[in-house]
VEXDREN-2710 file (C-alpha; in Angstrom, 1 decimal):
% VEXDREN-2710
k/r/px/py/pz
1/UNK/7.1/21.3/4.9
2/UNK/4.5/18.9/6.2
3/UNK/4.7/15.3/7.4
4/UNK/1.1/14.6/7.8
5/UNK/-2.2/14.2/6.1
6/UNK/-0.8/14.8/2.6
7/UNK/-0.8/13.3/-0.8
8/UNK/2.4/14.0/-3.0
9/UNK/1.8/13.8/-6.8
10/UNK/5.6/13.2/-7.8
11/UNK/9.0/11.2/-7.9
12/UNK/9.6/10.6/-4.4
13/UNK/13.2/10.9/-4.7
14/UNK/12.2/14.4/-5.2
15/UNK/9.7/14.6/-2.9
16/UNK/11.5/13.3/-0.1
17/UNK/14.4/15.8/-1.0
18/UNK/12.2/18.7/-0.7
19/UNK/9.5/18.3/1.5
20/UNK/9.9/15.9/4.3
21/UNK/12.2/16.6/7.1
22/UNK/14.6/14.8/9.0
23/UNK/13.5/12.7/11.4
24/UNK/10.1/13.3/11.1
25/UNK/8.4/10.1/10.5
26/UNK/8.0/6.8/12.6
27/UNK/7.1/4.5/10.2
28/UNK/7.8/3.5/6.8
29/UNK/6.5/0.8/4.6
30/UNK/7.0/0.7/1.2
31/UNK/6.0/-1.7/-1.7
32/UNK/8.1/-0.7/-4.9
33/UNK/6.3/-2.4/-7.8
34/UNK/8.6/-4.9/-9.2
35/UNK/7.6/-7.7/-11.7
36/UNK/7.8/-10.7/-10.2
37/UNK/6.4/-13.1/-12.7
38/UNK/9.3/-12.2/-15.3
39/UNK/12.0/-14.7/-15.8
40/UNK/15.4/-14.6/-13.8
41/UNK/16.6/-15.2/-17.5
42/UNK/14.9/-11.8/-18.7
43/UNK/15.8/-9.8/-15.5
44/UNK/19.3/-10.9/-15.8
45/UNK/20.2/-10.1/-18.9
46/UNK/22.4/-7.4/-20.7
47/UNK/20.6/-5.2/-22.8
48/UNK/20.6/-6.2/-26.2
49/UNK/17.4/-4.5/-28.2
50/UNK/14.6/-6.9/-27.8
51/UNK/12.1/-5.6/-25.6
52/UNK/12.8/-6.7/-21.9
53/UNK/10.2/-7.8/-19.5
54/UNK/7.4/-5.8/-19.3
55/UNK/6.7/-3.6/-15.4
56/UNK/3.7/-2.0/-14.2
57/UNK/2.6/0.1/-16.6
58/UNK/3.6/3.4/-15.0
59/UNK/6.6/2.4/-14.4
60/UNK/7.4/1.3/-17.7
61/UNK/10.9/2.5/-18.1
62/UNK/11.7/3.0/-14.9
63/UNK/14.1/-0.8/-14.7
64/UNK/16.1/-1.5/-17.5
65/UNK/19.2/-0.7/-18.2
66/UNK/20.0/2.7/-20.2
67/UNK/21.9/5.6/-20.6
68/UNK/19.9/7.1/-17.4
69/UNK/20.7/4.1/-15.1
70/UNK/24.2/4.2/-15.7
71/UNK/24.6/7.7/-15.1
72/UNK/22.7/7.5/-11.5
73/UNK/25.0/4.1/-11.3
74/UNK/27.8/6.5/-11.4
75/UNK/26.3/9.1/-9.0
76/UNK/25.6/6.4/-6.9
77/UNK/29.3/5.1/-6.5
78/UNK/31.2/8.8/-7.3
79/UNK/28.8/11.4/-5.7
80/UNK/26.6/11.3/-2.5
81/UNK/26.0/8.6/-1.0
82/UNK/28.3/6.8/2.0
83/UNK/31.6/4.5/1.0
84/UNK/29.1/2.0/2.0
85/UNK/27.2/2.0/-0.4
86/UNK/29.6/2.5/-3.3
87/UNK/30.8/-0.4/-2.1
88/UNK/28.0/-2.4/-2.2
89/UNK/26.8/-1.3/-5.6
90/UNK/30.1/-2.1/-7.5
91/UNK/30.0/-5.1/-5.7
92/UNK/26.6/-5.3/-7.2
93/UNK/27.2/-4.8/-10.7
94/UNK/30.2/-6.8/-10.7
95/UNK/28.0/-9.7/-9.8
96/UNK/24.8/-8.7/-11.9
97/UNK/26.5/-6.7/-14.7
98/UNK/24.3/-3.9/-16.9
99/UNK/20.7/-5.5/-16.1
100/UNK/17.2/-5.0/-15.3
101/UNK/17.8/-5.8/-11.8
102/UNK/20.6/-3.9/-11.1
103/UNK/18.7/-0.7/-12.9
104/UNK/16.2/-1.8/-9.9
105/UNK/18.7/-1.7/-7.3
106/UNK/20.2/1.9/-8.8
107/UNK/16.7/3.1/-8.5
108/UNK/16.1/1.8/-4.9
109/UNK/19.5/2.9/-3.6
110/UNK/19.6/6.7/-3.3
111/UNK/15.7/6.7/-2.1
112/UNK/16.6/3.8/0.8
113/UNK/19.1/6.6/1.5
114/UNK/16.6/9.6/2.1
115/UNK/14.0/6.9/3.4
116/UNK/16.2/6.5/6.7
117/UNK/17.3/10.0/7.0
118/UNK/13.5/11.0/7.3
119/UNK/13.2/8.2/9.9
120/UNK/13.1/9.4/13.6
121/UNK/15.5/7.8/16.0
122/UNK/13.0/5.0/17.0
123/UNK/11.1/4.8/13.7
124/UNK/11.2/1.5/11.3
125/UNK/10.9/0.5/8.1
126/UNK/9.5/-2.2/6.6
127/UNK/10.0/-3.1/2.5
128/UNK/7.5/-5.4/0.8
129/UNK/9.1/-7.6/-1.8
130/UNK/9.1/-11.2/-3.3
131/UNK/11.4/-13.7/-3.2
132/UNK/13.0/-12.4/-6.9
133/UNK/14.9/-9.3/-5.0
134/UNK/14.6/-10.0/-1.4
135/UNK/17.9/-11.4/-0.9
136/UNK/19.4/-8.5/-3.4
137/UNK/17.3/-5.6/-1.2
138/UNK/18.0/-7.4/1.8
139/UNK/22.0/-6.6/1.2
140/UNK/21.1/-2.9/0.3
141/UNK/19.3/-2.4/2.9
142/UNK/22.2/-3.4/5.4
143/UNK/24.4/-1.2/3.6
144/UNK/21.8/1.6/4.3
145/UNK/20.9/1.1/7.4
146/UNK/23.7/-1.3/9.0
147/UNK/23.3/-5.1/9.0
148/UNK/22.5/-4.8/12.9
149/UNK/19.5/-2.9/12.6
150/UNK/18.1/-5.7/10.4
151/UNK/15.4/-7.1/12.8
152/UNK/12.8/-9.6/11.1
153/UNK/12.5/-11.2/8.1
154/UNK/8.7/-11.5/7.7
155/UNK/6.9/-14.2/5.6
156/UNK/3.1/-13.1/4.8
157/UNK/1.3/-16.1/2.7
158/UNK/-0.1/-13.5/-0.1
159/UNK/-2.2/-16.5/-2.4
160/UNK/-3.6/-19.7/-2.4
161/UNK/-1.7/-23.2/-4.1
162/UNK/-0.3/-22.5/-7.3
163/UNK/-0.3/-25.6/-9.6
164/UNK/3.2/-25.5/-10.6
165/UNK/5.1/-28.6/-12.6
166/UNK/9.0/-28.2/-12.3
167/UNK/9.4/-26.4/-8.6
168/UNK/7.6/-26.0/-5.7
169/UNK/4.5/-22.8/-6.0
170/UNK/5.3/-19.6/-5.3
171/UNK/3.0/-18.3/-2.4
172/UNK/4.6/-16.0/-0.3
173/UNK/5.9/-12.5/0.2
174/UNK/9.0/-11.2/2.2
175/UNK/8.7/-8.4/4.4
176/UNK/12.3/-7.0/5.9
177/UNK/12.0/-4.9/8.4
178/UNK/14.4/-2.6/9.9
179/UNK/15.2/0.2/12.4
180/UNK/16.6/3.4/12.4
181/UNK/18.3/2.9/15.8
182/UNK/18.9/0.4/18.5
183/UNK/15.8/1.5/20.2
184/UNK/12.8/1.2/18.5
185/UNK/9.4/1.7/19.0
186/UNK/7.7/-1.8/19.4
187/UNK/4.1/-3.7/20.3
188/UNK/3.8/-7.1/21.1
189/UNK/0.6/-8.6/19.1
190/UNK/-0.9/-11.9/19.4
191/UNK/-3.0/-14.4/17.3
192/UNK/-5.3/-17.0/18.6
193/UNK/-4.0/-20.5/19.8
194/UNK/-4.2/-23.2/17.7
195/UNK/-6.7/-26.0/18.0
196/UNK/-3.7/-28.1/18.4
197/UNK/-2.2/-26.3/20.8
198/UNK/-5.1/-25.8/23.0
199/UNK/-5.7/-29.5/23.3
200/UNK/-2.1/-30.2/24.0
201/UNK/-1.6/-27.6/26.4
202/UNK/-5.2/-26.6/27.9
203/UNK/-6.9/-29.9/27.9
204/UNK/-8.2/-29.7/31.8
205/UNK/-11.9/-28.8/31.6
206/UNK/-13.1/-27.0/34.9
207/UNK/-16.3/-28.8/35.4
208/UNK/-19.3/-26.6/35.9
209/UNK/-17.9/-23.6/33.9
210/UNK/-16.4/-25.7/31.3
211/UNK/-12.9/-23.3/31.4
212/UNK/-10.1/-24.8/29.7
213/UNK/-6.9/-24.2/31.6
214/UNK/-3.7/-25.9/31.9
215/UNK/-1.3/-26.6/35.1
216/UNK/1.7/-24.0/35.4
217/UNK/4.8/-24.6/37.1
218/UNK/5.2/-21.9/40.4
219/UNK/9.0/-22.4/40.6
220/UNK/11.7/-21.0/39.5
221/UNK/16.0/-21.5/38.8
222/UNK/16.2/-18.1/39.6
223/UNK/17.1/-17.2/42.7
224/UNK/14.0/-16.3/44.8
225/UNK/11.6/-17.4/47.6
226/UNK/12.9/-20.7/49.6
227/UNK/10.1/-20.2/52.4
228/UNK/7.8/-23.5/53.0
229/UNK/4.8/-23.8/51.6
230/UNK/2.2/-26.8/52.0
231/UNK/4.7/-27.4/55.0
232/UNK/6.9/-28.0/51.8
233/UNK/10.1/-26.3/50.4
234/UNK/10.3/-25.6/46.3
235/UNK/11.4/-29.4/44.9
236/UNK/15.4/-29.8/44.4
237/UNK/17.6/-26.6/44.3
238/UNK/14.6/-24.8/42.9
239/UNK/12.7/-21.6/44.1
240/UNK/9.0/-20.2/44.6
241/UNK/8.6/-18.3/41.3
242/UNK/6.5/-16.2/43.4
243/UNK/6.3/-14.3/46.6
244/UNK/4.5/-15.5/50.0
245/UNK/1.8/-13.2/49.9
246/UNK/1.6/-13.6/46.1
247/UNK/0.8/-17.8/46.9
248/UNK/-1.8/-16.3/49.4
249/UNK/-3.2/-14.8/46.9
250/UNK/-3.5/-18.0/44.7
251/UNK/-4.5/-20.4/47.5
252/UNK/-7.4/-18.0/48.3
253/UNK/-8.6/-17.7/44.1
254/UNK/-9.0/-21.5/44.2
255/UNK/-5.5/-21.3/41.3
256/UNK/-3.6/-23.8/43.2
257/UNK/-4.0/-27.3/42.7
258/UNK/-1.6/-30.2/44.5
259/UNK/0.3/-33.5/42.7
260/UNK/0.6/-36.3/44.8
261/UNK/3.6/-34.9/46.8
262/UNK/2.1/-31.6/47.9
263/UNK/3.5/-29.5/45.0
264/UNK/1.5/-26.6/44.0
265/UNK/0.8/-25.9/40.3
266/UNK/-0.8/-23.1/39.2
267/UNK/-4.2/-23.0/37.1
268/UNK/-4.3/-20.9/34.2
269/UNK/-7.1/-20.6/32.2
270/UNK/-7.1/-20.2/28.7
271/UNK/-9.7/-17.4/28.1
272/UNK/-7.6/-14.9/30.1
273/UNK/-4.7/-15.7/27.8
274/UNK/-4.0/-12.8/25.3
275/UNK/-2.6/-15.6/22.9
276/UNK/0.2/-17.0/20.8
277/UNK/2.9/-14.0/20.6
278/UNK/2.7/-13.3/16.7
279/UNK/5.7/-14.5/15.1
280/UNK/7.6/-14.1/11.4
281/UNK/5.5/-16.2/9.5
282/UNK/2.0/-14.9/9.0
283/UNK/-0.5/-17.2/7.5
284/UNK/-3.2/-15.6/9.0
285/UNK/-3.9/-12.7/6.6
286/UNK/-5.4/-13.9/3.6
287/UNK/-5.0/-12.0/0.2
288/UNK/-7.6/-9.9/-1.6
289/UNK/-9.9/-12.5/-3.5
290/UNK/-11.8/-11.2/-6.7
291/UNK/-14.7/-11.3/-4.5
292/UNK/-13.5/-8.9/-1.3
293/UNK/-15.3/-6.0/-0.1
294/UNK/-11.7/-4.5/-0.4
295/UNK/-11.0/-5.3/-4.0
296/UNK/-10.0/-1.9/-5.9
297/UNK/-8.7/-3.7/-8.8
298/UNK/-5.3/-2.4/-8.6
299/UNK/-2.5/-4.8/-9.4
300/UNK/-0.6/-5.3/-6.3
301/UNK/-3.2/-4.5/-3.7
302/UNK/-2.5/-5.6/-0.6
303/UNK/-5.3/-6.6/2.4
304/UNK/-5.9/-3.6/5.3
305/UNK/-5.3/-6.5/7.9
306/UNK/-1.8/-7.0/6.3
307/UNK/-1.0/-2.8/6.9
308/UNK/-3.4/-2.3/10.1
309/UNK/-1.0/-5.3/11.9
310/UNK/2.2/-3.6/10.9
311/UNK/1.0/0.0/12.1
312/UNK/0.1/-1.3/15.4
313/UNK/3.0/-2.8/15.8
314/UNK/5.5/-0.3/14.9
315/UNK/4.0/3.1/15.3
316/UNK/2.9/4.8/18.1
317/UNK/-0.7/6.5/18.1
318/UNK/0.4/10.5/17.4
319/UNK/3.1/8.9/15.1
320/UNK/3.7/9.1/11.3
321/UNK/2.9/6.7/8.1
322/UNK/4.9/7.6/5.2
323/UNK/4.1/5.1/2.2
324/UNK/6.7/6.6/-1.1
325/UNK/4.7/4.0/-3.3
326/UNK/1.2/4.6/-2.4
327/UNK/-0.4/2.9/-4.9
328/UNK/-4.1/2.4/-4.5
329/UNK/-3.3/3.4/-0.7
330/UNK/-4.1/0.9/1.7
331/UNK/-1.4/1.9/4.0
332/UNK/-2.7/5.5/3.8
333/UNK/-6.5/3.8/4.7
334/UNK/-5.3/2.1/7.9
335/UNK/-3.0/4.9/8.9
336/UNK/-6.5/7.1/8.9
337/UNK/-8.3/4.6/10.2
338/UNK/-6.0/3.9/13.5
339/UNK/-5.8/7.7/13.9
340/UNK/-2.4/8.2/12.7
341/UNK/-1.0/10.8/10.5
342/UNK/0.1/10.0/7.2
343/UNK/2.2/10.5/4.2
344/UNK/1.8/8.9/0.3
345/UNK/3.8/9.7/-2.7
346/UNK/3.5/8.2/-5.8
347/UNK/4.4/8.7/-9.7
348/UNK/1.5/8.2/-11.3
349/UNK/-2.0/10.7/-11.4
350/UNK/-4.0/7.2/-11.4
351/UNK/-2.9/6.5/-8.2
352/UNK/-3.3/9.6/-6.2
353/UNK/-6.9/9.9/-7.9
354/UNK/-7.5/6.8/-6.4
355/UNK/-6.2/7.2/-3.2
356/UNK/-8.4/10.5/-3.1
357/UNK/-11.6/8.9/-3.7
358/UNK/-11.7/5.9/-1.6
359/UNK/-10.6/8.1/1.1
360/UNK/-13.9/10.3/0.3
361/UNK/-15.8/6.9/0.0
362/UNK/-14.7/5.7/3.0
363/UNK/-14.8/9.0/5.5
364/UNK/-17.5/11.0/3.5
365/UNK/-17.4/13.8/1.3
366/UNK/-16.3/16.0/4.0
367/UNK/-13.1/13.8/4.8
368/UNK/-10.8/15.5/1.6
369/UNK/-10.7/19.3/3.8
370/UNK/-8.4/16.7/5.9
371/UNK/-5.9/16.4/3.8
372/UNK/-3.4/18.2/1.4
373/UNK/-2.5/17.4/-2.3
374/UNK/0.6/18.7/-3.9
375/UNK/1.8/18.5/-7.3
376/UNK/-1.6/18.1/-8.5
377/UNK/-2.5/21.3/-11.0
378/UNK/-4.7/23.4/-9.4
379/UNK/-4.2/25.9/-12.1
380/UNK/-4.3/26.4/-15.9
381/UNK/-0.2/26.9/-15.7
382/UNK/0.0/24.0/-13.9
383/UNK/-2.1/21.8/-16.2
384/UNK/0.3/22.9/-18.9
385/UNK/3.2/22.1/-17.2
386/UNK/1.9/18.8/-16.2
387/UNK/1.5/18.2/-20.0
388/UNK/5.0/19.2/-21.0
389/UNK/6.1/17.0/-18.5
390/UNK/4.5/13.9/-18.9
391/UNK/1.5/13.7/-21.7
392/UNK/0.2/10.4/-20.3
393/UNK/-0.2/11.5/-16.8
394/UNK/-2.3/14.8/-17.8
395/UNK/-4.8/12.3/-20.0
396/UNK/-5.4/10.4/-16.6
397/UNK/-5.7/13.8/-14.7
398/UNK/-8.0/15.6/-17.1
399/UNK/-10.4/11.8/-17.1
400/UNK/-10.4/12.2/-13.3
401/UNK/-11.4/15.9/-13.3
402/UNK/-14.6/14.6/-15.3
403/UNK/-15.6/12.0/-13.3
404/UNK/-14.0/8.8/-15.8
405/UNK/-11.9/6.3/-15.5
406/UNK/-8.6/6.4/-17.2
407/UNK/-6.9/4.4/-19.7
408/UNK/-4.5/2.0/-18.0
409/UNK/-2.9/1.9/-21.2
410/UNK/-1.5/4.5/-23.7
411/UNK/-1.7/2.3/-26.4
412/UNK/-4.5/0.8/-28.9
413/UNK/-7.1/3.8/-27.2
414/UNK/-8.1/4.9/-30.6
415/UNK/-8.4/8.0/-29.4
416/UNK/-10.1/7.5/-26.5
417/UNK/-8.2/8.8/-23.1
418/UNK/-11.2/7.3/-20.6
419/UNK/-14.8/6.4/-20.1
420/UNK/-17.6/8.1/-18.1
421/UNK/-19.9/5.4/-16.7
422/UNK/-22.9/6.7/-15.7
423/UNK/-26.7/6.0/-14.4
424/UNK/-28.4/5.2/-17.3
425/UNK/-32.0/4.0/-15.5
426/UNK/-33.4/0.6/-14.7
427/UNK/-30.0/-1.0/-13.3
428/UNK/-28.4/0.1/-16.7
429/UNK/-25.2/1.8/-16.8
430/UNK/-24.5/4.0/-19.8
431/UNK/-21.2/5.0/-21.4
432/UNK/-19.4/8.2/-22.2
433/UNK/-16.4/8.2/-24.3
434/UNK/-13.4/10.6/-23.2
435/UNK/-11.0/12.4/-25.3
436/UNK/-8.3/14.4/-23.7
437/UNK/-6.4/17.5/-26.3
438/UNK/-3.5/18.9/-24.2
439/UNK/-1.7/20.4/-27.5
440/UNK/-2.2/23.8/-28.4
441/UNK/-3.6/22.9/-32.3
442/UNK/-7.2/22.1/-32.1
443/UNK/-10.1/21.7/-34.8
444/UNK/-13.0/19.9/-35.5
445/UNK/-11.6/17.2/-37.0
446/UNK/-10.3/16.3/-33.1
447/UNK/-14.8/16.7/-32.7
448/UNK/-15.8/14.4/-36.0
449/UNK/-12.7/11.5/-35.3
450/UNK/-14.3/11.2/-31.2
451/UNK/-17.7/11.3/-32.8
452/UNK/-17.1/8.1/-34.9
453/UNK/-14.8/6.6/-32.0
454/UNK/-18.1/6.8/-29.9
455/UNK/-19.8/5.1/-32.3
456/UNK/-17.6/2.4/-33.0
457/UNK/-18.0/1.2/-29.6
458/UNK/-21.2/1.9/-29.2
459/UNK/-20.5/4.5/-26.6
460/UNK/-23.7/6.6/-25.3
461/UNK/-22.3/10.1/-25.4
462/UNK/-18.5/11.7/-25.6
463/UNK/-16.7/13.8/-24.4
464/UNK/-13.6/16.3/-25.7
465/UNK/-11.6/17.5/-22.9
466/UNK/-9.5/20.7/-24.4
467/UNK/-6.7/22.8/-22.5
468/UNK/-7.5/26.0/-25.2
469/UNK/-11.1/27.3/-25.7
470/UNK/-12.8/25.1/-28.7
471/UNK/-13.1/26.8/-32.2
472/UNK/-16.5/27.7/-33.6
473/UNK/-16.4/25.0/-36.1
474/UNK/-15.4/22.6/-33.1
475/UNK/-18.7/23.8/-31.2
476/UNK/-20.7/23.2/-34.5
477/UNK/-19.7/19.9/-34.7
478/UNK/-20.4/18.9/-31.4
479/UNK/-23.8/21.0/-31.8
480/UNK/-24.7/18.7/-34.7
481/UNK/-24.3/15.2/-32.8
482/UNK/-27.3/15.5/-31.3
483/UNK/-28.9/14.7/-28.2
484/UNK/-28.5/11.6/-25.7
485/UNK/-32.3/11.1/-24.0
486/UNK/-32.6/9.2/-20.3
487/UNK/-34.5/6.5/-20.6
488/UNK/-36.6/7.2/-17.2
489/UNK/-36.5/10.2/-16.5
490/UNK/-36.6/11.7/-20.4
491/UNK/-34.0/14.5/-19.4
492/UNK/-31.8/15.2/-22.7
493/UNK/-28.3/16.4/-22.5
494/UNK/-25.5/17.0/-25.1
495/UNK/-24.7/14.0/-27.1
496/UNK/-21.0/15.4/-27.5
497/UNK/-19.9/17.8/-25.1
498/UNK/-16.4/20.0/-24.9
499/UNK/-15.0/21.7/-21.9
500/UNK/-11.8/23.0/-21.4
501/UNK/-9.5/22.5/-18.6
502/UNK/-9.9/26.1/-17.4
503/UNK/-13.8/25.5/-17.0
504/UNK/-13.0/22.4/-15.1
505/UNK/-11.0/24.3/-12.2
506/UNK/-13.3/26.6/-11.8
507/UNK/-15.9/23.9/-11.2
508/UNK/-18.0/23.8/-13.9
509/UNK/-19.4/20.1/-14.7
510/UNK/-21.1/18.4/-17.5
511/UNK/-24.5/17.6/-18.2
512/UNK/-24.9/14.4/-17.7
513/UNK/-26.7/12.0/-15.4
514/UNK/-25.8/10.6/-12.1
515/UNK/-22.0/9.7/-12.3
516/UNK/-20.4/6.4/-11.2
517/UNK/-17.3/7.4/-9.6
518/UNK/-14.3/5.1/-11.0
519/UNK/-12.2/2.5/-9.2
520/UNK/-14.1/2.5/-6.2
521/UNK/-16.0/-1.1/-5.2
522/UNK/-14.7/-1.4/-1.5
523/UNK/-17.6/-1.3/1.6
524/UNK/-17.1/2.8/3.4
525/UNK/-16.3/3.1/7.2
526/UNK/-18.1/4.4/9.5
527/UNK/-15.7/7.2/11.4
528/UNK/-16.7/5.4/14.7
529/UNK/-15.6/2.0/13.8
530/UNK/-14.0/0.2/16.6
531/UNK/-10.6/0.1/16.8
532/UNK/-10.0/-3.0/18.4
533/UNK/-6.5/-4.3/17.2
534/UNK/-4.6/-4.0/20.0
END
């Protein structure tokens, strides 16, 4: 068991079951994909056979009502979770009835559950949502974890203006956080004043050095300090907020400046101000634009700032990231690059391929011996089982292990799994069409069909990924496709090519020019970046 510096390839349900211990992580934040542009009328209703709202791809079946969602419904209220809880979700259904969002909330329930037992005693979590099931999480989540642990309700500005006719435009994103206990580990953070602030506050101008600084009051309605000052005692039944030799200490700094009737105030100066204490409602983090460095182009990205502010805050430097939706892994980026340890799960091959090389792209090639995978195939055996288990997934691993960029949909591919894009000379980027054959009936009719798919879109080579070892009528037909020629440097290579998966784990490669790895468009790090957040 590990709890740092590890990618899980898996259901985290099941991941957290097995491999992360209790009370072994200091921070959670987790951002569980939910479709927040579908209709309340869609998420709401019964099911009744028309197709309901479409999720993230991966997760495609994951939120509607079924067969499945009822039985871990039942679980959920019969079997092992806390009365709590049972409660709550009877409550739930009783309210929502058999719908989409209460298939969410089934699905949320037991992993909130193993979420906080994995917490440590001062850890916190913090769930990224919208406003569609914050309110509905938000209830969960005090079942889970008690309504008095719930701390903040954070509002992060996540786009610009939306033009929007019959209601105001949706900008925002909810971020609840929680602890495990009633002591919790905690950083203050601050944001720049205002400009309106600074010229209602710290208008004075020190001539000279041009400082801005304001006038601060030295008493106090505490009880403290009633010596004279100034030949003057503190004003009315107020007290020196400071000591005698503390005043001293002013008067002889020049900080101490006189009213009319002798009362000191107390020059503060607004450049050795830390600033405003942050507080819930952050409009200072803009979102990814089609145009950031950062853009990955995965769906719910969200900015390093956004993660790198809520590590800082809530996790202390030898402490532990755990993100159970990793995604493209932004939370696993800023965990690495604040020096913390780290932990991401998530469902979906895509995502952990991802995560793996923009990790490499950022830290070098060197970075991945920092890091463990698990549930990835490292094996033949394993490749098989990942096919029994989930067809999809072992298309999008196989494209990975050549280099391509999967599908990020299963249907309308005609018969293409991925694309290879590749350095085709003189700023041009040339094309290699993927086809991925898990089954165990092969022949080269699979060779002839990828042959005419590459020519239909006018593809520059293909490629047959195969788990068994390619027939001798298979190898003739790829034989007979002839040759793809570089236009600078007049190397040839294989128009068609076929490897198998065994070939692939032992390392072998294609012939091909210089690869463009997928997904990755966001500027690398240097490993001695400042790290000046805090």
């Amino acid at each position: 068991m590990t709890t740092g510096n590890v990618l899980y390839y898996g259901d985290n349900l099941d991941v957290l079951r097995r491999y992360v211990p209790d009370e072994s992580v200091d921070l959670i934040y987790l951002d569980p994909p939910f479709n927040s542009n579908a209709s309340y009328n869609v998420l709401f209703k019964a099911p009744s056979g028309e197709k309901a709202a479409a999720q993230i791809q991966a997760f495609d079946d994951t939120w509607h009502w079924s067969h499945q969602a009822d039985e871990a419904y039942q679980e959920l209220v019969t079997g092992r979770t806390s009365v709590a809880i049972a409660k709550h979700m009877t409550a739930m259904r009783n309210v929502l009835g058999p719908s989409d969002m209460l298939a969410y909330l089934v699905m949320m329930a037991p992993r909130l559950v193993e979420l906080r037992r994995v917490l440590k005693p001062t850890g916190s979590l913090y769930l990224h949502c919208d406003p569609t099931a914050s309110h509905y999480l938000k209830l969960l989540l005090d079942a889970v974890f008690g309504s008095e642990r719930f701390i903040n309700e954070v509002i992060w500005k996540r786009t610009f203006a939306h033009n929007r006719t019959v209601r105001y435009g949706p900008v925002h994103d909810v971020l609840l956080f929680y602890s495990k206990g009633a002591d919790w580990f905690w950083r203050e953070q601050y944001v720049p004043y205002d400009d309106t602030y600074i010229e209602n506050f710290y208008h004075h101008v020190e001539p000279g050095t041009n400082r801005r600084y304001m006038l601060d009051n030295v008493t106090s309605n505490r009880p403290g300090g009633r010596f004279l000052w100034n030949g003057k005692p503190p004003p009315g039944k107020r007290f020196w907020g400071y000591g005698e030799a503390k005043m001293k200490e002013f008067e002889a700094e020049g900080r101490l400046i006189y009213s009319k009737n002798g009362i000191p105030r107390y020059k503060r100066y607004l450049d050795e101000m830390p600033g405003q204490l942050l507080q819930d409602v952050w409009v200072d983090i803009p979102p990814i634009s089609s145009h950031s460095s950062e853009r990955l182009g995965y769906p719910t990205q969200k900015p390093l700032a956004l993660l790198e502010r809520i590590i800082v805050a809530s996790c202390p430097e030898d402490g532990v990231v755990l993100d159970p939706f990793c995604g493209c892994g932004t939370a696993i980026d800023a965990a690495e690059h604040l020096d913390r340890r780290w932990v991401g799960i998530d469902l979906t091959y895509i995502a952990i391929d991802l995560i793996i090389k923009r990790l490499r792209h950022r830290y070098g090639p060197d970075f991945r011996s920092t890091f463990t995978t698990n549930g990835i195939p490292e094996d033949v055996q394993g490749a098989q089982a990942l096919f029994a288990r989930n067809p999809f997934d072992f298309e999008r691993w196989a494209v990975s292990l050549v280099g391509g960029e999967p599908n990020q949909k299963q249907v309308g591919d005609q018969g293409i799994d991925g694309r290879i894009r590749f350095d085709a000379g003189a700023g041009e980027v040339g094309v290699a069409a993927v086809s991925v054959k898990g089954g165990q009936q092969i022949n080269p009719s699979m060779v002839q069909s990828l042959v005419g798919a590459m020519q239909q879109e006018h593809a520059d080579m293909a490629v047959l990924v195969t788990m068994r070892n390619p027939t001798p009528g298979m190898k003739q037909a790829a034989e007979v496709s002839g040759i793809y020629r570089h236009d600078i440097s007049s190397n040839t290579y294989p128009k068609v090519q076929i490897i198998t998966v065994a070939e692939l784990l032992k390392g072998q490669r294609l012939e091909m020019p210089m690869v463009f790895l997928p997904y990755i468009k966001a500027t690398a790090r240097a490993a001695s970046e400042a790290q000046s957040l805090w």
